[in-house]
C-alpha positions as CSV (number, residue, x, y, z in Angstrom):
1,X,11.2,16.6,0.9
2,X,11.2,17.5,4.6
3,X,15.0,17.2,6.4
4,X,13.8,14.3,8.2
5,X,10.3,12.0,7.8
6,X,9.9,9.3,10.6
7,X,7.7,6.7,9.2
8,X,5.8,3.7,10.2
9,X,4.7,0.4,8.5
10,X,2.1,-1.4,10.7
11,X,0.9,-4.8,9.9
12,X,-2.3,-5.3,12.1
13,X,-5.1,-7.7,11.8
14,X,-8.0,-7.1,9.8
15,X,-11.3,-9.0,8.8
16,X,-13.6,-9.3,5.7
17,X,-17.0,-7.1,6.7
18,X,-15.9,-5.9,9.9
19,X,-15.2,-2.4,9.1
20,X,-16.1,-0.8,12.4
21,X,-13.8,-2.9,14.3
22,X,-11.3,-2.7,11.8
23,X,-10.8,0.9,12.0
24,X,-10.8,0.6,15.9
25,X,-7.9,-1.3,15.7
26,X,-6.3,1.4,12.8
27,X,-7.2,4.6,15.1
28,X,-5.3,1.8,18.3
29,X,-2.3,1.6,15.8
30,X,-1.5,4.9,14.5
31,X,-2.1,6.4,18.1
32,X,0.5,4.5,19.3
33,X,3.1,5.1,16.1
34,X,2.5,8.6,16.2
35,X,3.4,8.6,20.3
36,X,6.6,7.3,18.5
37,X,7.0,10.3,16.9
38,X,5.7,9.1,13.3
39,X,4.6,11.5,10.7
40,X,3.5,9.2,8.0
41,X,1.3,5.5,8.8
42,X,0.8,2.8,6.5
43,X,-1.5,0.4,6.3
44,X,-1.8,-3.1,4.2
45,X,-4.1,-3.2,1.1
46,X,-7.9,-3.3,1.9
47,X,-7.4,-3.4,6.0
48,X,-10.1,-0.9,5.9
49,X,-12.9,-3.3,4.4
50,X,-11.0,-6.4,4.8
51,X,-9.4,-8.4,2.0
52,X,-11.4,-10.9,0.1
53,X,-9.8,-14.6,0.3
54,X,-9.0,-15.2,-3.5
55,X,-8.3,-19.1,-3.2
56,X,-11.1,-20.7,-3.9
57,X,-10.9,-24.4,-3.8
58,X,-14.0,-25.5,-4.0
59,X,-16.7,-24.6,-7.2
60,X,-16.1,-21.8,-8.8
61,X,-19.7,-20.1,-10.0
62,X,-20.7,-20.4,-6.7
63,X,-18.2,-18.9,-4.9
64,X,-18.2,-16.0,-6.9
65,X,-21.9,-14.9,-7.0
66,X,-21.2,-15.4,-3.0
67,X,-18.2,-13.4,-3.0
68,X,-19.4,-10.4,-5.5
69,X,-22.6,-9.8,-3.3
70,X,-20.5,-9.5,-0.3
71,X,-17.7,-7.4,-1.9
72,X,-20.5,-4.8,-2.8
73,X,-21.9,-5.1,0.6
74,X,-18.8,-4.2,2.0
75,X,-17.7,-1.6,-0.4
76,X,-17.2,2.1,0.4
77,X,-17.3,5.2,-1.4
78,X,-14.9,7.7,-1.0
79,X,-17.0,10.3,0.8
80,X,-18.5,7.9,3.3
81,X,-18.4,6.9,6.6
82,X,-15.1,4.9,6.7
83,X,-12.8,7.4,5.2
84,X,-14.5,10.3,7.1
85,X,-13.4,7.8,9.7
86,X,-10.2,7.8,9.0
87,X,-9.8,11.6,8.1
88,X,-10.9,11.9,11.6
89,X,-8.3,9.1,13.3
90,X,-5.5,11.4,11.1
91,X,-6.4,14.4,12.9
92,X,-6.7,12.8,16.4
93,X,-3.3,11.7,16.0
94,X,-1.7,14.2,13.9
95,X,-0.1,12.0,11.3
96,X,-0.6,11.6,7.7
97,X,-2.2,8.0,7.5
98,X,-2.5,5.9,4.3
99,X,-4.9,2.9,4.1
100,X,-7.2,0.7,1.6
101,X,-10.1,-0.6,1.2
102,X,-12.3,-1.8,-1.3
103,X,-14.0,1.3,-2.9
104,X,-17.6,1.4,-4.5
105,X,-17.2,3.5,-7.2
106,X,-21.0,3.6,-8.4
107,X,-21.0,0.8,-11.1
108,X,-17.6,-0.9,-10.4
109,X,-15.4,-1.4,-7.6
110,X,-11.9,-0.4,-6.9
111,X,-9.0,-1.6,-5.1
112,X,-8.4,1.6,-3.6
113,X,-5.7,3.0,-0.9
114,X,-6.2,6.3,0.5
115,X,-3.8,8.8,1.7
116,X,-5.2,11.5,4.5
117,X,-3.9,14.1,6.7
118,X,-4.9,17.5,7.5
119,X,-8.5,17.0,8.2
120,X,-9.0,16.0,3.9
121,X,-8.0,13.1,1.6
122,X,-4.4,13.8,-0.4
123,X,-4.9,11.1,-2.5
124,X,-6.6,7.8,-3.7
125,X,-5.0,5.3,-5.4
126,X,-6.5,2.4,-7.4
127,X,-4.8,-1.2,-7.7
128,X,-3.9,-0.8,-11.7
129,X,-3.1,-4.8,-12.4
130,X,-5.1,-7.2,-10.9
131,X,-4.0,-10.7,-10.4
132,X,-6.1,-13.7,-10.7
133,X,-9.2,-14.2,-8.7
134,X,-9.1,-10.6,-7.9
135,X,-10.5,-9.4,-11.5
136,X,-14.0,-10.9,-11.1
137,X,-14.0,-8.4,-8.0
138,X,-12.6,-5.4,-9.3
139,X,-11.6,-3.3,-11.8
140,X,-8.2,-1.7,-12.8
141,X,-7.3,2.0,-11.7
142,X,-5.7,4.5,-14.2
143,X,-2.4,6.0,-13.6
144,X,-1.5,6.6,-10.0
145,X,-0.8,10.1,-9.3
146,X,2.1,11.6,-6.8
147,X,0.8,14.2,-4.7
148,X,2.7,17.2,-2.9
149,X,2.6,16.9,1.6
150,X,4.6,18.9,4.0
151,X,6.4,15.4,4.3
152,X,7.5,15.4,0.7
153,X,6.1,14.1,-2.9
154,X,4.1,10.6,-2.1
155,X,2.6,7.9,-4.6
156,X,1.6,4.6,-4.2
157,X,1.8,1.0,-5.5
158,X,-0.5,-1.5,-4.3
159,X,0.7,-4.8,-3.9
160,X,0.9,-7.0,-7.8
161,X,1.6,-3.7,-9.4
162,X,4.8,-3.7,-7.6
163,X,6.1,-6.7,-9.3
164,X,5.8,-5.1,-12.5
165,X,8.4,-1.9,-12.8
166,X,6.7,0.1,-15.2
167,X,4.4,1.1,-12.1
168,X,7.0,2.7,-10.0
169,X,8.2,4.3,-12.8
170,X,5.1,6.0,-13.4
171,X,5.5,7.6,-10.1
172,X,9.4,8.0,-10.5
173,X,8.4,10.6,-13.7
174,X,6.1,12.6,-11.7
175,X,8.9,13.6,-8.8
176,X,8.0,11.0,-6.1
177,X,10.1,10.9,-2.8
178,X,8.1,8.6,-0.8
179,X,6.6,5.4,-2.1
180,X,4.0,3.4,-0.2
181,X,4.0,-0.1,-1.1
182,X,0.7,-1.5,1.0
183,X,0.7,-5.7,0.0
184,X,-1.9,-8.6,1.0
185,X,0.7,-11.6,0.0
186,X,1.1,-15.1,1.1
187,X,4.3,-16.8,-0.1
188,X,5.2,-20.4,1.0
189,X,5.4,-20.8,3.6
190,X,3.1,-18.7,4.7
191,X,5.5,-17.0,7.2
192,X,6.4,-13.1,7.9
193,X,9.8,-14.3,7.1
194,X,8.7,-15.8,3.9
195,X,6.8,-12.2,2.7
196,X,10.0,-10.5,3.5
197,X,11.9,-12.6,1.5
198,X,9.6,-12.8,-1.5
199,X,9.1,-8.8,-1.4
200,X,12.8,-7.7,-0.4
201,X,14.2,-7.9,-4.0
202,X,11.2,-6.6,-6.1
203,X,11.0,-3.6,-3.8
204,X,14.8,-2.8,-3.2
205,X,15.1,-2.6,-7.4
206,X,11.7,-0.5,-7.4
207,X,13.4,1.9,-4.9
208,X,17.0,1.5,-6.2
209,X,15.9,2.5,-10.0
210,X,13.8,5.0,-9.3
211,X,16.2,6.4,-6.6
212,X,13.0,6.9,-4.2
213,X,12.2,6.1,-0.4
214,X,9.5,3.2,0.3
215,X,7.8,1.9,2.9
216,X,6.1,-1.2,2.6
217,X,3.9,-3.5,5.4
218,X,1.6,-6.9,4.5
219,X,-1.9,-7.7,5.4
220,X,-1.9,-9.8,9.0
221,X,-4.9,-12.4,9.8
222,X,-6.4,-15.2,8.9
223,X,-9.6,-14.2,6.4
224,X,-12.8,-16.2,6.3
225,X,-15.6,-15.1,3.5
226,X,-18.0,-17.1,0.9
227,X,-16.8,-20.0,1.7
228,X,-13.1,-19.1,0.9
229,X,-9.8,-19.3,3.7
230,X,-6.6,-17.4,3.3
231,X,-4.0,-16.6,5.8
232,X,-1.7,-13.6,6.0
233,X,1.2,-13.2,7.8
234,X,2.0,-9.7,8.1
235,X,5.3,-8.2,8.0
236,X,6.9,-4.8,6.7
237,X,9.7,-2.9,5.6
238,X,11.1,0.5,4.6
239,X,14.2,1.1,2.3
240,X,16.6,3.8,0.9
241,X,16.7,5.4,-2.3
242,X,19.4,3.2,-3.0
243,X,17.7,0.3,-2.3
244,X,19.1,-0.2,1.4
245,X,17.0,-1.8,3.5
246,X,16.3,0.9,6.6
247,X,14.4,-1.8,8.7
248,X,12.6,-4.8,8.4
249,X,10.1,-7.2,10.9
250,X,8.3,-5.1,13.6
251,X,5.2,-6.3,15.2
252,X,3.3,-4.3,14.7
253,X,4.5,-1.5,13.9
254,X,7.5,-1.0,12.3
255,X,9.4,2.7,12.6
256,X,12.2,4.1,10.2
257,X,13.4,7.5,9.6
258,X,13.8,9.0,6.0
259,X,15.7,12.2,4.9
260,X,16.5,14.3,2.1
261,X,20.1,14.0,2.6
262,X,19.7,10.2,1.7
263,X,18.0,11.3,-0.9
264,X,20.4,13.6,-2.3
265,X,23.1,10.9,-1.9
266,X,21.0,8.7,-3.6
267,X,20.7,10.8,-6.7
268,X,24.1,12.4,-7.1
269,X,25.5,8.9,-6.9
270,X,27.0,7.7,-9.9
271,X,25.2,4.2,-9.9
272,X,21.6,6.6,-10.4
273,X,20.4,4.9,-13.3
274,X,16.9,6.9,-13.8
275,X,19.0,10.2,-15.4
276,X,20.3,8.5,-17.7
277,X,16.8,7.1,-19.3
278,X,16.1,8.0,-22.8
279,X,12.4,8.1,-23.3
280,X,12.7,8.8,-27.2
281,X,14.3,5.3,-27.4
282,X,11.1,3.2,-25.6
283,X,8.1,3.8,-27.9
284,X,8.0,0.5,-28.6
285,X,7.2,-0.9,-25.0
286,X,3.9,1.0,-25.7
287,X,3.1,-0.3,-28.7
C-alpha cells in the first residue's frame, strides 16, 4: 500500500434514467475532492444509472413488468458510453474513481460497481446477494476480485453483501488493503444519522476482522420510477484497520487519509484475529 492514500466518500444525488445528468454531477464531485488532494472517489451503489425504488406498495405484477422494462432501458454495458464516461471524468481529475450502476450484461443484468483510473477500468464488481425486491431485477455476481493500484490492493462490497461477513472475507484472503463499501440504505428514520448508525457496527467488524481500511458513502435523493418512491439519505464513512472510525458525516464529500503504517499497526497488533484462522477447520460452512 502506498505511505499515505487520501480518500473521499461522496454522497450526491442521483436519479432513476437520468444518466447524463448523473454523471455531470459525478465528474462536479470528484473535481472538487480531487482539488482536496483525493486519490481514490467513491460513489453510492448504482449513482451512475440510478437506483431502482424496491418498495412497492401497491400491485405487484404490475409494478414489476414496469420496473423490468425500465431497468433494461437503463442498463449499461461495460464498454459503453457511461463508463467511457467515467474513464474519462478519472483522467480529467486524476483520481482513481469507483462507481455503480446497473450493468446489462447481454441476457441478465448486474448490480455492478466499477473501479477506474489511468485512462482503463481496474475492476468491476457485481452485487453477490441480493435482497428482496432487488432479485426480480438482477442477478447475483461471482466472487469479487481484489485488484493491484499504485494506491494499494482494492476490493469491493456492495451494500447487502456487507451485512453478511463471509463477503469481506473473500476479499480479506486475496490481500485487500482498501475496501469500498458503496450502500443505497434507508433505515428508520430515514435520516443520514440513522444510515450511520445502522452501518457503523457491521462495517467497523468487517474492517476490524479482516484488519483492512474501508470507505463507505450511501445513495442521496429521493427516487421516483414505475410507480414506486424511496428516499435516501446519504451519508458516509471511512475506518481503520482496526475498526476505528477515521471520519464520518460530510456533505458531500467526505475526506480521510489512509496509510500503511495504520495498517501495519493494525496487523502486528495482538487483537488481529484473521492470522489466527484455520481454514482446515471450516469445511462445513460450505457444505
Amino acid at each position: 500500500m502506498k505511505s499515505s492514500v487520501r480518500i473521499a466518500a461522496i454522497s450526491a444525488e442521483s436519479h432513476p434514467a437520468r444518466t447524463e445528468e448523473n454523471l455531470e454531477t459525478i465528474r462536479r464531485c470528484t473535481r472538487q475532492a480531487a482539488e482536496q488532494g483525493a486519490e481514490l472517489v467513491l460513489f453510492p451503489e448504482l449513482c451512475v444509472t440510478g437506483f431502482v425504488p424496491n418498495h412497492p406498495t401497491g400491485e405487484h405484477a404490475h409494478w414489476l413488468g414496469q420496473v423490468l422494462q425500465g431497468a433494461w432501458k437503463m442498463a449499461e454495458p461495460l464498454d459503453g458510453a457511461a463508463v467511457q464516461e467515467l474513464v474519462r471524468i478519472s483522467a480529467e481529475s486524476g483520481v482513481f474513481l469507483s462507481a455503480g450502476l446497473l450493468e446489462n450484461a447481454g441476457n441478465v443484468l448486474f448490480n455492478t460497481h466499477v473501479l477506474v483510473g489511468e485512462g482503463r477500468i481496474f475492476a468491476r464488481w457485481r452485487k453477490m446477494h441480493i435482497p428482496m425486491f432487488e432479485m426480480q431485477v438482477y442477478n447475483g455476481g461471482g466472487v469479487p476480485e481484489v485488484v493491484d493500484t499504485p494506491l494499494g490492493r482494492i476490493g469491493a462490497n456492495i451494500c447487502f453483501d456487507t451485512l453478511l461477513p463471509e463477503s469481506t472475507r473473500l476479499l480479506a484472503v486475496q490481500g485487500c488493503e482498501i475496501g469500498l463499501f458503496p450502500f443505497a440504505a434507508d433505515p428508520a428514520p430515514g435520516t443520514a444519522e440513522a444510515w450511520a448508525a445502522w452501518a457503523r457496527p457491521v462495517l467497523q467488524a468487517r474492517c476490524a476482522e479482516n484488519g483492512l481500511f474501508g470507505v463507505a458513502c450511501n445513495y442521496l435523493g429521493n427516487v421516483q420510477f414505475a410507480g414506486a418512491s424511496q428516499s435516501f439519505p446519504g451519508g458516509a464513512m471511512a475506518l481503520g484497520p482496526g475498526g476505528q472510525v477515521l471520519a464520518e458525516g460530510g456533505a458531500p464529500i467526505l475526506l480521510a487519509d489512509f496509510t500503511a503504517q495504520g495498517l501495519l499497526e493494525a496487523r502486528a497488533a495482538f487483537e488481529y484475529t484473521f492470522r489466527f484462522r484455520r481454514p482446515e477447520l471450516y469445511g462445513l460452512l460450505t457444505r
